[in-house]
KOLBAKE-625469 format. One record per residue: x, z, y of N, C-alpha, C in turn; residue in one letter. Coordinates in pm, whole numbers, padded with zeros to 5 digits, always signed. Layout:
BEGIN
XZYXZYXZYA/...
***
This chain:
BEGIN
+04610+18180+07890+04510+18104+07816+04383+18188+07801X/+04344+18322+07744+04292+18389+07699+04167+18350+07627X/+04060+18443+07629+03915+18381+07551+03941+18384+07447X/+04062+18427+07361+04054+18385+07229+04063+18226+07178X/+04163+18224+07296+04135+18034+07241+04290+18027+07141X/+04259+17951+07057+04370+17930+06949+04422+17803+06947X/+04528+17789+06956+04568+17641+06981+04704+17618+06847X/+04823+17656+06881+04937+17629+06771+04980+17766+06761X/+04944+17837+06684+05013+17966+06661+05139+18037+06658X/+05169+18107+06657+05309+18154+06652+05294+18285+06572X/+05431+18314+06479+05406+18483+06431+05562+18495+06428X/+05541+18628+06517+05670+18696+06566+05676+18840+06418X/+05824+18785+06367+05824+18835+06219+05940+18885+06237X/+05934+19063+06189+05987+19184+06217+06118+19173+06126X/+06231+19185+06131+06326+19168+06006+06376+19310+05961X/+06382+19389+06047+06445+19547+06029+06344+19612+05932X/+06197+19594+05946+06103+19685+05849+06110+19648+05749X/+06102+19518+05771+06124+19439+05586+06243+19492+05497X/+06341+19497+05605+06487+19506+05535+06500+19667+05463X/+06403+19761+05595+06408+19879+05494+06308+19899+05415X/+06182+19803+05389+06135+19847+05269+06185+19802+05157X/+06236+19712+05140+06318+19630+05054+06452+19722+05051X/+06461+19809+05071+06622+19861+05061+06746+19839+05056X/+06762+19701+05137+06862+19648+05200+06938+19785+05350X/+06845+19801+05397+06888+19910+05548+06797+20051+05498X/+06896+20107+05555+06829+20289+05554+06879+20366+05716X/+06879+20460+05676+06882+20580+05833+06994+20523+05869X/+07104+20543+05725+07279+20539+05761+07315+20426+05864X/+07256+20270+05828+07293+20146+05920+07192+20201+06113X/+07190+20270+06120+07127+20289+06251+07247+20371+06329X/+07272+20358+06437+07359+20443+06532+07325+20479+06674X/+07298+20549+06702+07279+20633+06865+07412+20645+06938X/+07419+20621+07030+07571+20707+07072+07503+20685+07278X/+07587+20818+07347+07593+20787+07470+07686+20756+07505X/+07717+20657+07602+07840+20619+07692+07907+20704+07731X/+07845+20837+07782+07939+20934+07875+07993+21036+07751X/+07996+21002+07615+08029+21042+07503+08006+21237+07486X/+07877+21279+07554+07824+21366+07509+07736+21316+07359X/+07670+21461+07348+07582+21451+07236+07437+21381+07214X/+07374+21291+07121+07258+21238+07170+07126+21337+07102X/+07044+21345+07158+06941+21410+07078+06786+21348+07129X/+06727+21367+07036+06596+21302+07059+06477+21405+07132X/+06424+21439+07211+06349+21475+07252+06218+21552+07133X/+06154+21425+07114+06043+21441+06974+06098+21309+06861X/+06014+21340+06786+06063+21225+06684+06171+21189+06604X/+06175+21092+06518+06302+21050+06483+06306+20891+06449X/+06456+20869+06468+06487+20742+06478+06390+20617+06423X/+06382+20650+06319+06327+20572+06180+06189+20524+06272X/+06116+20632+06347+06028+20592+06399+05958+20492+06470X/+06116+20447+06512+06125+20355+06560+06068+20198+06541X/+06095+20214+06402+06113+20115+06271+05979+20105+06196X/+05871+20175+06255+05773+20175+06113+05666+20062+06166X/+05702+20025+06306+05565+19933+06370+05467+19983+06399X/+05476+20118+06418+05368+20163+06467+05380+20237+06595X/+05336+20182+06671+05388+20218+06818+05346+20319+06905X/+05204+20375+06835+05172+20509+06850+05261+20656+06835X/+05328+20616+06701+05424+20741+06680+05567+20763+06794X/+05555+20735+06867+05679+20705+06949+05811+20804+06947X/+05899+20810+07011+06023+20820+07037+06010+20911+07199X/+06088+21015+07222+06121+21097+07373+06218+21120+07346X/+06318+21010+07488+06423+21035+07524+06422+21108+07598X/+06505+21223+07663+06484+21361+07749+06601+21227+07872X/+06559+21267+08016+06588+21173+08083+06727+21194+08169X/+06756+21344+08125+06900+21332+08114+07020+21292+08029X/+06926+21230+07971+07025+21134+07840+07137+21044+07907X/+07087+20999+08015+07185+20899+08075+07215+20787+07970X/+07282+20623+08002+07332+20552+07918+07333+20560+07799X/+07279+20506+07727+07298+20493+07560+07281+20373+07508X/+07281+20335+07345+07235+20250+07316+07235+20265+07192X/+07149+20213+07113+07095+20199+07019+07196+20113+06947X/+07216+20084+06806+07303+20017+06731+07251+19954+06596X/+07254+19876+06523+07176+19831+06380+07303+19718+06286X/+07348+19750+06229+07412+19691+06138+07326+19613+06008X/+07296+19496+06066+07200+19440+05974+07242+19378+05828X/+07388+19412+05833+07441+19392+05666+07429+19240+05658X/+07435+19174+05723+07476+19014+05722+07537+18932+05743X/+07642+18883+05640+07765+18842+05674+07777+18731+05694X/+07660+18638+05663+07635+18481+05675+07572+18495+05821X/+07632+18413+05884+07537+18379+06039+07399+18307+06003X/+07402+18217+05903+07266+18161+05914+07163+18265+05825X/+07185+18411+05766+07093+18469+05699+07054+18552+05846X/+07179+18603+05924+07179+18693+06030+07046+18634+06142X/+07017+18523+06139+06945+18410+06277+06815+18535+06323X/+06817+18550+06457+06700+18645+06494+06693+18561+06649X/+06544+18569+06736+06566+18443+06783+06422+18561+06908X/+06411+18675+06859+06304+18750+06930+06366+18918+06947X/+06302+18977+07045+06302+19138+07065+06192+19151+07139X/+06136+19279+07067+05996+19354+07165+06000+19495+07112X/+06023+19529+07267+05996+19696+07248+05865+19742+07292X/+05820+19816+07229+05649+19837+07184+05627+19947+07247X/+05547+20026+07335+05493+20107+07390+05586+20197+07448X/+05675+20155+07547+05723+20219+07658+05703+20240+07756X/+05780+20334+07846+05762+20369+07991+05864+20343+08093X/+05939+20251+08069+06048+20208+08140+05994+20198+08296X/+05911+20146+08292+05906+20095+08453+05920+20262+08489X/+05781+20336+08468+05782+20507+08506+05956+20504+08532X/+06003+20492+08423+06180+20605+08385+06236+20556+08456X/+06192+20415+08513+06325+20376+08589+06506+20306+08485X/+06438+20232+08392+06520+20222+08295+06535+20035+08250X/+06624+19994+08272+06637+19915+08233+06714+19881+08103X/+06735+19788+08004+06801+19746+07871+06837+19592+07818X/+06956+19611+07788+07013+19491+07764+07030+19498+07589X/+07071+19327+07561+07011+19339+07408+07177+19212+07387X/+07242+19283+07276+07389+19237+07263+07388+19206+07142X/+07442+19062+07027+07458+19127+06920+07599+19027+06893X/+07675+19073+06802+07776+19025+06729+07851+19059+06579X/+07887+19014+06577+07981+19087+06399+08097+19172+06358X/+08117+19234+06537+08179+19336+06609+08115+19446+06612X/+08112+19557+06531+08047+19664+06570+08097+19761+06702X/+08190+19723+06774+08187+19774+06902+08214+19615+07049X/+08091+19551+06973+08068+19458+07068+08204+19373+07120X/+08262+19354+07041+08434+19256+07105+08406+19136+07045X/+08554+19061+07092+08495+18912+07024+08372+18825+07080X/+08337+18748+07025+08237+18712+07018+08101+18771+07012X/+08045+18755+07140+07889+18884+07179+07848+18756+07199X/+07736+18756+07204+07556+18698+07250+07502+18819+07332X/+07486+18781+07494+07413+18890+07508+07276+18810+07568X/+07214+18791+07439+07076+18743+07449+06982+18762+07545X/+07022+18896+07633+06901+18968+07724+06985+18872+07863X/+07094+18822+07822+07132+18805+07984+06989+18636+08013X/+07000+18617+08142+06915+18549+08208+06943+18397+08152X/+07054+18363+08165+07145+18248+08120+07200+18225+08009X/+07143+18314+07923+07200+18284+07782+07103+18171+07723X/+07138+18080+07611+07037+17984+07601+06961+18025+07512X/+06821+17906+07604+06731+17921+07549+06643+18058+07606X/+06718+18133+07680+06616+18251+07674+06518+18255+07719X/+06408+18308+07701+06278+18275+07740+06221+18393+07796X/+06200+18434+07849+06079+18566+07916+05925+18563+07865X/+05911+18641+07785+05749+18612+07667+05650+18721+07781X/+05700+18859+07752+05594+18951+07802+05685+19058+07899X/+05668+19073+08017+05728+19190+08099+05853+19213+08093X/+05918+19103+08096+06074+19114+08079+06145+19033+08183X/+06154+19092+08307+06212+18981+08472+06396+19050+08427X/+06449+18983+08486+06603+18998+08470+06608+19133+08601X/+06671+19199+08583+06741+19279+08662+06819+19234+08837X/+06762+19244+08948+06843+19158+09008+06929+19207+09064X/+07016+19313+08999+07155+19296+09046+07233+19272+08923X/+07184+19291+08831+07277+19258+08694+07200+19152+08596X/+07186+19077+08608+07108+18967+08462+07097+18944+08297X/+07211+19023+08329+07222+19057+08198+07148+19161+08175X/+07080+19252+08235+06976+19326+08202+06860+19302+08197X/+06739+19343+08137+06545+19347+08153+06545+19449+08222X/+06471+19465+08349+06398+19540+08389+06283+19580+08435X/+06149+19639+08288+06053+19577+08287+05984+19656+08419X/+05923+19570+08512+05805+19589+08585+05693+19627+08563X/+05680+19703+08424+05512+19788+08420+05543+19831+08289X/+05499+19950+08280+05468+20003+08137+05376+19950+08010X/+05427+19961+07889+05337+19882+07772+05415+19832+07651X/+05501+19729+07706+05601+19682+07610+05628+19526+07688X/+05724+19532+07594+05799+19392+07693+05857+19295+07569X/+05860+19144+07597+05953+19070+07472+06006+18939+07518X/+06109+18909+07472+06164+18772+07512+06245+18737+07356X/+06272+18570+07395+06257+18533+07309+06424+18450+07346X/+06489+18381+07268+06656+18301+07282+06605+18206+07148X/+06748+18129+07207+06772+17976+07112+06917+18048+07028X/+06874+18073+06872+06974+18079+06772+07042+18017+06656X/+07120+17932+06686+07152+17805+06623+07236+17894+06462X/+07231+18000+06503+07311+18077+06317+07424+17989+06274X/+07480+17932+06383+07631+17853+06336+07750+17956+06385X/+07859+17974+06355+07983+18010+06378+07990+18116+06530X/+07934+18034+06611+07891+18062+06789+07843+18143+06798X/+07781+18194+06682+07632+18309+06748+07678+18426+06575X/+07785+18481+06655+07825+18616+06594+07648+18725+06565X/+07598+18758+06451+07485+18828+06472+07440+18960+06361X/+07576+19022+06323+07571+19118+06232+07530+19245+06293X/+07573+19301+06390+07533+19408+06456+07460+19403+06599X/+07350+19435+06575+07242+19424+06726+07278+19567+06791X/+07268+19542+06923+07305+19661+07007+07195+19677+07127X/+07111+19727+07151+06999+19786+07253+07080+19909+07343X/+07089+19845+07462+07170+19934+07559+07043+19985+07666X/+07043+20114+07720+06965+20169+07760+07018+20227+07906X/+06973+20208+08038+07052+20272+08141+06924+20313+08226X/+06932+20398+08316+06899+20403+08447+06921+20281+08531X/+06848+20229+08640+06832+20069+08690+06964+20112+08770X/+07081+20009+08699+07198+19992+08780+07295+20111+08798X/+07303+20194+08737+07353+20273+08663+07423+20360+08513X/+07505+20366+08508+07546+20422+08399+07522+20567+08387X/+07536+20654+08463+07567+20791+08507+07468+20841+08576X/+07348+20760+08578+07247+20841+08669+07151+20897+08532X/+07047+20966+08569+06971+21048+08498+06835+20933+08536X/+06782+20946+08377+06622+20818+08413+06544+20901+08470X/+06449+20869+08569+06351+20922+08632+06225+21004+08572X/+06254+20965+08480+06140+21041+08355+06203+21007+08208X/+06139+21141+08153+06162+21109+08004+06149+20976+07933X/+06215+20898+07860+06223+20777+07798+06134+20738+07665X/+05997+20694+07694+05899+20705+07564+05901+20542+07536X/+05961+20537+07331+05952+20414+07312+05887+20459+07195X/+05774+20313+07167+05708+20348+07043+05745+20289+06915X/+05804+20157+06964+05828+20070+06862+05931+19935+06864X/+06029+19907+06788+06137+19775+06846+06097+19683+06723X/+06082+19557+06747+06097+19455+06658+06189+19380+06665X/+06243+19302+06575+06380+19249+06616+06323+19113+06455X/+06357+19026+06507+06378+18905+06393+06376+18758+06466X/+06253+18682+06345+06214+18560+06394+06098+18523+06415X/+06018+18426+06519+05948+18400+06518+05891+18276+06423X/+05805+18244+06397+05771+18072+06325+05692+18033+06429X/+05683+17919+06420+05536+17819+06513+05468+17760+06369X/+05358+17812+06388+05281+17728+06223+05288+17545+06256X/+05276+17477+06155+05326+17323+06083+05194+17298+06169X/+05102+17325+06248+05002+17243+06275+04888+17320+06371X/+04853+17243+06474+04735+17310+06553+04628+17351+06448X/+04575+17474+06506+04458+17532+06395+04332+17393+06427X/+04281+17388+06286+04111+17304+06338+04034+17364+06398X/+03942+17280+06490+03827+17344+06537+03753+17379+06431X/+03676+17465+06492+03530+17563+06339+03635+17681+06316X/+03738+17746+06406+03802+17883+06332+03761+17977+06416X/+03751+18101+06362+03626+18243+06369+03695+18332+06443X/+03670+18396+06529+03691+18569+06582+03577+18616+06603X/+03625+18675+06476+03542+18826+06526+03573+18979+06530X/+03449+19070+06539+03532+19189+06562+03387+19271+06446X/+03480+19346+06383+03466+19443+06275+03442+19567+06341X/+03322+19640+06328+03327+19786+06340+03329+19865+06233X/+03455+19837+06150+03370+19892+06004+03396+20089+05984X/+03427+20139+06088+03430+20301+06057+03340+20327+06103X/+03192+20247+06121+03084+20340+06188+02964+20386+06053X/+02923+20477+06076+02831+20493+05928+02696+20535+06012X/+02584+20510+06013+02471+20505+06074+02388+20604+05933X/+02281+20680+05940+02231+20762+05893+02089+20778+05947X/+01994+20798+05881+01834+20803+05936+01803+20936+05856X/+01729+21043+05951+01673+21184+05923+01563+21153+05845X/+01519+21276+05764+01380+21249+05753+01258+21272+05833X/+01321+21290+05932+01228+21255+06061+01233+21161+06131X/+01301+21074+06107+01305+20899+06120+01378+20870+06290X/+01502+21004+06280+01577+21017+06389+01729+20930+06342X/+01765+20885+06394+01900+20770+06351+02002+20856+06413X/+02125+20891+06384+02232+20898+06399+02336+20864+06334X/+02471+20830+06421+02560+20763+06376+02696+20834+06442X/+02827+20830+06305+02943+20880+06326+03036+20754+06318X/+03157+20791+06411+03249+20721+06381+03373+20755+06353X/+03458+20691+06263+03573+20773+06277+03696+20717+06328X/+03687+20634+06400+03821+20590+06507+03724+20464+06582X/+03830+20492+06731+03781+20408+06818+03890+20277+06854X/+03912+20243+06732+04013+20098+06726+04190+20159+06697X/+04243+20089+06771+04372+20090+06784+04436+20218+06866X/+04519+20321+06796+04551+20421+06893+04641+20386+07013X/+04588+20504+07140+04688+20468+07198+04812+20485+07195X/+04862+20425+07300+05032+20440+07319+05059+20578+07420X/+05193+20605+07414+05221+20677+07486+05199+20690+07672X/+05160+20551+07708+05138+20545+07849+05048+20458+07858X/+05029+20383+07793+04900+20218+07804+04845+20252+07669X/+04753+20197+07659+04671+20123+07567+04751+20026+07448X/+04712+20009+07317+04797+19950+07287+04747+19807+07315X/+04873+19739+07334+04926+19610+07362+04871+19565+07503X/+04830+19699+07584+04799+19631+07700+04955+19663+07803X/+04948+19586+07998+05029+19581+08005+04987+19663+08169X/+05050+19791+08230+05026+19849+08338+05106+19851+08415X/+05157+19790+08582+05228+19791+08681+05241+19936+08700X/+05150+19995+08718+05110+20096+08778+05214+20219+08736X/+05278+20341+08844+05357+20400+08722+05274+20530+08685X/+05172+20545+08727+05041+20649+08681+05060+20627+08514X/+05032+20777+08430+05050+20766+08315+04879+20683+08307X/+04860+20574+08231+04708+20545+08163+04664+20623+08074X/+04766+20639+07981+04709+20717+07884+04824+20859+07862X/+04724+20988+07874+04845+21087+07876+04973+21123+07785X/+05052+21163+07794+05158+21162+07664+05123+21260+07557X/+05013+21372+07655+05003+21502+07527+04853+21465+07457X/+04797+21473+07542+04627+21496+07510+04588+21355+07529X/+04600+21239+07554+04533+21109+07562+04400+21106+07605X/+04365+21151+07720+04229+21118+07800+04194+21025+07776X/+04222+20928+07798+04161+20788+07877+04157+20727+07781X/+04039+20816+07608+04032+20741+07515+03898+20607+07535X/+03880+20622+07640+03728+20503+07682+03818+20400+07722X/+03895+20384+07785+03994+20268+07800+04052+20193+07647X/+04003+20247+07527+04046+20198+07449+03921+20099+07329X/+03998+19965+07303+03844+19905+07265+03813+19915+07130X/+03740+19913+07102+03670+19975+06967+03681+19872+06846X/+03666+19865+06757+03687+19752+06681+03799+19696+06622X/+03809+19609+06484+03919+19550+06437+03901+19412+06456X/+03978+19361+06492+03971+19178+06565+03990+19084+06392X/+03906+19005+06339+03917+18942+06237+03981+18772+06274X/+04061+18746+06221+04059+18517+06280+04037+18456+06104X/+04001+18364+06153+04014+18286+05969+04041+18160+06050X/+04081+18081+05996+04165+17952+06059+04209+17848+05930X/+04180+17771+05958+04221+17612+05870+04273+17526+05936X/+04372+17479+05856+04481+17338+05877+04461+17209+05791X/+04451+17165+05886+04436+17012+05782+04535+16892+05785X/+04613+16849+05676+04676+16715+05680+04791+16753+05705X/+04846+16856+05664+04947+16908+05699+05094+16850+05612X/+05226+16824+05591+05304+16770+05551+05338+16875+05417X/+05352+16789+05318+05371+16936+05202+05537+16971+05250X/+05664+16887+05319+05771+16990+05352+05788+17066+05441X/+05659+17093+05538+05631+17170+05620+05556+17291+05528X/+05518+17269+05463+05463+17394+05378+05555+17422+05286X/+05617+17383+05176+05709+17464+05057+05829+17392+05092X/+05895+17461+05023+06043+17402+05050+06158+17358+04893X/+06194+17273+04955+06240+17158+04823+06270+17271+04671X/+06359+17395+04706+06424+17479+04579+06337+17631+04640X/+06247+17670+04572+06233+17791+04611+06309+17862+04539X/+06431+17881+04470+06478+17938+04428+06604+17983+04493X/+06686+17892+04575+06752+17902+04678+06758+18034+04764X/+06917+18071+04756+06893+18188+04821+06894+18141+05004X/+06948+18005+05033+06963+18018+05181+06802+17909+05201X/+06731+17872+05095+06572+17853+05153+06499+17970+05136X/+06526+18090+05078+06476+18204+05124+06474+18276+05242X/+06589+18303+05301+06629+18349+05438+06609+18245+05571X/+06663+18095+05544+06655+18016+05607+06622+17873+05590X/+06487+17899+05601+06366+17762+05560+06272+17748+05710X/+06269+17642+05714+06173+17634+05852+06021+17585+05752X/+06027+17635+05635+05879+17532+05583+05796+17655+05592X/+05665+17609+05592+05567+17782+05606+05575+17890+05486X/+05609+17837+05404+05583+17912+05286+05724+18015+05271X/+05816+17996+05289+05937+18050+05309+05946+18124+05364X/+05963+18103+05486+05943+18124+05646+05870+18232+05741X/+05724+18199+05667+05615+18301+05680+05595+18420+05567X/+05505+18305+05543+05485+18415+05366+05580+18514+05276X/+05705+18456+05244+05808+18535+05191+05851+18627+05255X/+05825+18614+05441+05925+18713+05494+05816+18865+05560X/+05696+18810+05512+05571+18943+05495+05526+19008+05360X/+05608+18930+05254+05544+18959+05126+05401+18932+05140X/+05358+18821+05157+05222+18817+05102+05134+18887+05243X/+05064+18985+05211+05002+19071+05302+05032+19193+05302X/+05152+19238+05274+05251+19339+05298+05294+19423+05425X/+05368+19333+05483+05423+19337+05610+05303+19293+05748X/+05294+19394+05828+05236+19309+05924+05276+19266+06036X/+05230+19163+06106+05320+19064+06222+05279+19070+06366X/+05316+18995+06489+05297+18991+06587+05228+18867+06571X/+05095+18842+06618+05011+18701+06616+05011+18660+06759X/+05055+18532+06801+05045+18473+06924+04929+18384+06920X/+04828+18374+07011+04739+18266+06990+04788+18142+07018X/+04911+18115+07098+04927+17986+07126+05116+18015+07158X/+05167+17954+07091+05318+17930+07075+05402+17950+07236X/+05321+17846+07326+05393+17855+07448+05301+17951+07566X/+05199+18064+07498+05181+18165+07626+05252+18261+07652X/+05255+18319+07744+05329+18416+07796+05255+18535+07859X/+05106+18550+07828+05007+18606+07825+05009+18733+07742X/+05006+18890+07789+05013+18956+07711+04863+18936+07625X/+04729+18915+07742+04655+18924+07608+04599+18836+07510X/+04682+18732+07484+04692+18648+07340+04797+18690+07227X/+04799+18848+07233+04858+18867+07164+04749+19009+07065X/+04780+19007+06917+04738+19112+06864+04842+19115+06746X/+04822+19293+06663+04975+19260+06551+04807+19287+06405X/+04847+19179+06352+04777+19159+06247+04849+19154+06074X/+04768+19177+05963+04793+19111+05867+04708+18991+05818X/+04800+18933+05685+04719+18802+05637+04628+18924+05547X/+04548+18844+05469+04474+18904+05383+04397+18832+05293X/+04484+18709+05263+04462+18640+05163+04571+18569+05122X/+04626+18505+05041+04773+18365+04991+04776+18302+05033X/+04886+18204+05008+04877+18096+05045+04790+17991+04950X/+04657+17921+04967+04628+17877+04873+04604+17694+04933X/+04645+17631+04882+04665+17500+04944+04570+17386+04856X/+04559+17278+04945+04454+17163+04837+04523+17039+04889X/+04556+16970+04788+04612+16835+04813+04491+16757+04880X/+04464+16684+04978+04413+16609+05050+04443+16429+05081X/+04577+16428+05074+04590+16289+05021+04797+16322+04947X/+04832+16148+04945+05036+16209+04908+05083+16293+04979X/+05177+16371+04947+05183+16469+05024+05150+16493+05112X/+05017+16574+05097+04975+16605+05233+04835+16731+05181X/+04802+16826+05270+04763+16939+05218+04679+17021+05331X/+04581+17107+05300+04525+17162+05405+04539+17332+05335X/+04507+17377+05404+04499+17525+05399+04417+17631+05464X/+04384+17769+05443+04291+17849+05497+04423+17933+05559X/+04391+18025+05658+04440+18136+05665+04338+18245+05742X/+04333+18415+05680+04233+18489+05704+04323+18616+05770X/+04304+18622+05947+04376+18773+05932+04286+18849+05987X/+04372+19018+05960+04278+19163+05984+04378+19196+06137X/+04316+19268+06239+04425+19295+06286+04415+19462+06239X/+04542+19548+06297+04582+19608+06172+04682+19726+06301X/+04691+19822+06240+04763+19938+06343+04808+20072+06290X/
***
């Protein structure tokens, strides 16, 4: 689509960060282990890092790690609180490493029983969002074709069928268990939850723009102008730009020293957006007091709002629900409420104002 064109939105909403700021999950619910049941160790970094959304701070797997996988015990014993329906891993180098990953979850913490393996090709509903082609000797694997980050998306009905207490991120060399990745393994960031589609196409008359607000301009008393800045947008990632997407297996951006800070664009991206005529049970939901319309409400207010705190948490913004475009994508916050105006019987319009945010 690109241009900034906005059509039905989508916000891809993180459940693991929430859960540990809220102190539901800590270090303990996380597990590493390798297949060939040596020891795992991290290169740089630590786990948690994983977890903060910020995809700059990344993760080095040393690339004789061989096979592993990642583990998350999301403490949810109800299938319909468990429902996660998205995965995106945020500033990697897979294509470079030569690494492909499959994405498993069930209420089996060593994957028996009843699995979903969501990453396979044929599981339903699955969708391919950003840099995520199936593996073609195994399908049940992603094996992303360019460095940056990758995401796909499945159909999760949170009934009986779809076991979803423990998520499992399996990590290999392409078609291998036992081989060594071609390069060190740099991940910056995993999201794991749900997405929403907002109750209504945005109206025409909604804004982008772009904010330079770290520049400070200064005049001498010799009526000479100079000007400082103190960041040039969004940092990079460990190999791309953030949220951009590179075939190429040339590092873009270096892992130590980050050259190729001119490749990076300057500015904070602003949207403000209004809905009109919108259904009030598409916006609140019958009992907000309800613990399963808290977790599981399809109305916006629930759904969205509750599961960012407000302007708390920040999200993955899609400009349009059905692209598959990496660049209609930016990770933003709101930065205002929900504040609503009755317009006729139930029925309601609304503002929404975001920052994007890093």
């Amino acid at each position: 689509m690109g241009y900034s064109r906005i059509r039905t939105p989508r916000a891809y909403i993180d459940k693991i960060s929430r859960d540990l700021s809220n102190g539901w999950r800590d270090a303990s619910h996380f597990t590493t282990v390798r297949t060939d049941s040596n020891s795992f160790a991290l290169q740089s970094g630590h786990i948690l890092d994983l977890f903060d959304l910020k995809a700059h701070r990344y993760v080095v797997i040393p690339q004789t790690t061989k096979e592993f996988y990642l583990q998350l015990n999301t403490g949810y014993s109800t299938e319909s609180l468990g429902e996660s329906n998205f995965i995106a891993i945020l500033g990697h180098n897979m294509h470079s490493a030569n690494v492909n990953f499959k994405v498993e979850i069930s209420d089996s913490s060593t994957m028996s029983g009843t699995v979903a393996t969501v990453s396979d090709d044929d599981y339903t509903g699955h969708t391919k969002i950003v840099n995520a082609p199936a593996d073609g000797s195994d399908d049940t694997y992603i094996s992303p074709q360019a460095n940056g980050w990758s995401m796909f998306t499945w159909t999760d009905s949170g009934d009986s069928t779809n076991d979803n207490r423990y998520l499992r991120v399996t990590f290999r060399a392409d078609n291998s268990a036992t081989a060594n990745f071609s390069d060190d393994l740099y991940i910056g960031a995993i999201m794991y939850g749900e997405y929403f589609d907002f109750p209504a196409n945005v109206d025409v008359g909604y804004s982008v723009a772009y904010d330079y607000d770290e520049t400070e301009q200064k005049r001498s008393l010799g009526g000479s102008d100079y000007s400082t800045i103190r960041h040039y947008g969004s940092p990079m990632w460990a190999y791309t730009p953030a949220w951009a997407v590179y075939e190429s297996t040339t590092n873009i951006g270096s892992t130590s020293t980050n050259p190729y800070h001119f490749m990076k664009r300057p500015g904070r991206k602003k949207i403000s957006m209004n809905f009109s005529n919108v259904a009030d049970d598409k916006i609140f939901s019958d009992n907000p007091y309800s613990s399963g319309e808290y977790l599981d409400s399809t109305a916006f207010h629930p759904a969205f709002y509750q599961q960012i705190a407000g302007s708390h948490h920040p999200f993955l913004f899609s400009f349009d629900n059905t692209t598959t475009s990496y660049k209609d994508f930016c990770f933003v916050r709101s930065i205002n409420g929900l504040n609503t105006k009755q317009v006729a019987a139930n029925t309601f319009n609304f503002k929404m104002d975001l920052e994007e945010t890093w």
